[in-house]
C-alpha positions as CSV (number, residue, x, y, z in Angstrom):
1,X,64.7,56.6,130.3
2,X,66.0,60.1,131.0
3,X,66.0,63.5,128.4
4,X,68.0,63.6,125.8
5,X,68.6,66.3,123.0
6,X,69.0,65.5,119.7
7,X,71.2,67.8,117.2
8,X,71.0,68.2,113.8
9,X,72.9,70.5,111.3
10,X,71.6,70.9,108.2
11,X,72.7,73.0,104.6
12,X,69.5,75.7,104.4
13,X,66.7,77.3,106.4
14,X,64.0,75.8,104.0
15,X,65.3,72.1,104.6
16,X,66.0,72.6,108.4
17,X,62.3,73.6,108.5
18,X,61.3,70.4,106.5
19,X,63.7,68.3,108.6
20,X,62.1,69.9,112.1
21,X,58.4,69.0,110.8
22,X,59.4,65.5,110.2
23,X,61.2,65.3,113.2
24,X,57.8,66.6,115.3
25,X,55.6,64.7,113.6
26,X,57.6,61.2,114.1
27,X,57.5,61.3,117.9
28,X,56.8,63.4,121.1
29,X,59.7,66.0,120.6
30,X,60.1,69.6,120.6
31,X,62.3,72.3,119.7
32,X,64.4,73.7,122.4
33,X,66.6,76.0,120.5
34,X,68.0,76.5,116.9
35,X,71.4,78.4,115.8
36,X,71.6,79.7,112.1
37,X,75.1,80.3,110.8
38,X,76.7,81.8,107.4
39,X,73.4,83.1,106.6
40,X,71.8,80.7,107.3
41,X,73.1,78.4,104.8
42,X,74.0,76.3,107.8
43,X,71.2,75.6,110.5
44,X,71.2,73.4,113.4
45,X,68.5,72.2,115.1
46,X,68.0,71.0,118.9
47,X,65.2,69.1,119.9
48,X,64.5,67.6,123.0
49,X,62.1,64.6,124.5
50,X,62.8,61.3,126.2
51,X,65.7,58.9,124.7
52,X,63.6,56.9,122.8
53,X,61.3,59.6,120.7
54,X,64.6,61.7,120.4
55,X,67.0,58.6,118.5
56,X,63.4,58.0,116.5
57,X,63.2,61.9,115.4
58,X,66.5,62.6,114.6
59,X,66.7,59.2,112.0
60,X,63.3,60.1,110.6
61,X,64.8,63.0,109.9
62,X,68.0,62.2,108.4
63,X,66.2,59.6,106.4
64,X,63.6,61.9,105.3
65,X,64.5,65.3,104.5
66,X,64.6,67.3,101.7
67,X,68.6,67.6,101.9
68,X,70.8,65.0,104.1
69,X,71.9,66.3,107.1
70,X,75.7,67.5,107.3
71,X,75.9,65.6,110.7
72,X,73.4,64.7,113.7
73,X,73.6,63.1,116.8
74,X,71.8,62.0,120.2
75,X,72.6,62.9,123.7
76,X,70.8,61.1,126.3
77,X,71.1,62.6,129.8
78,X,73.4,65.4,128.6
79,X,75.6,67.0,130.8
80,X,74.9,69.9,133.3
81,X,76.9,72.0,131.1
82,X,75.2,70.8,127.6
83,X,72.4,71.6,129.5
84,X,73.3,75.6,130.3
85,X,74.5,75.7,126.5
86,X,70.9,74.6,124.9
87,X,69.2,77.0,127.0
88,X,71.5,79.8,126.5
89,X,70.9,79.8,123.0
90,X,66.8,79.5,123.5
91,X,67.1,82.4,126.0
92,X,68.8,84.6,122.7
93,X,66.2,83.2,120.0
94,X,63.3,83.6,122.3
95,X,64.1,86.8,123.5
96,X,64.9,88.5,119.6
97,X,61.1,86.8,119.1
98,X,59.5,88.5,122.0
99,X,61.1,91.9,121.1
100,X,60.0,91.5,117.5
101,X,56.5,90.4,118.7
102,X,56.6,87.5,117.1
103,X,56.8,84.7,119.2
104,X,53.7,82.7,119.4
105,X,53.7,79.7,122.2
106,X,54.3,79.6,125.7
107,X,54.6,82.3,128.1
108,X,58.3,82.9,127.8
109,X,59.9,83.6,131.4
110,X,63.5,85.2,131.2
């Protein structure tokens, strides 16, 4: 099985944090970018792995959190395009992070 991204929106930074730490403790998946709207009152989350630990993530996580998720879904082997969009919104979060000083991680490569 291929990559997939898995997508969810959720009402509030506190419960998008809860759902993200239930979604990478229930299998081998990480965050590959995040979009905060309204305030933040509104956050969705992107996470990425293989098909599998994605679909298992993402339910754990709608099952789980602190607030149900206002939608989610599952994209195995996204489009090229899908593709461009994820990373286009990391490039913007991980950039503000490395200009604030605060990122902590990887060696970020623009």
């Amino acid at each position: 099985m291929g990559a997939s991204y898995g997508f969810i929106e959720i009402s509030g930074v506190v419960p998008a944090m809860d759902a993200l730490d239930i979604m990478c403790k229930t299998a081998d998946v990480k965050l590959a970018t995040w979009e905060r709207k309204l305030g933040g009152r509104l956050v969705t989350l992107v996470v990425e792995g293989q098909v599998a630990a994605v679909k298992q993530a993402v339910e754990a996580a709608c099952e789980k959190a602190v607030k149900k998720p206002v939608s989610s879904g599952v994209i195995a082997n996204p489009h090229p395009e899908i593709v461009r969009l994820v990373r286009l919104s990391a490039s913007r979060f991980r950039k503000e992070e490395v200009a604030e000083g605060t990122y902590v991680g990887q060696e970020v490569t623009f």
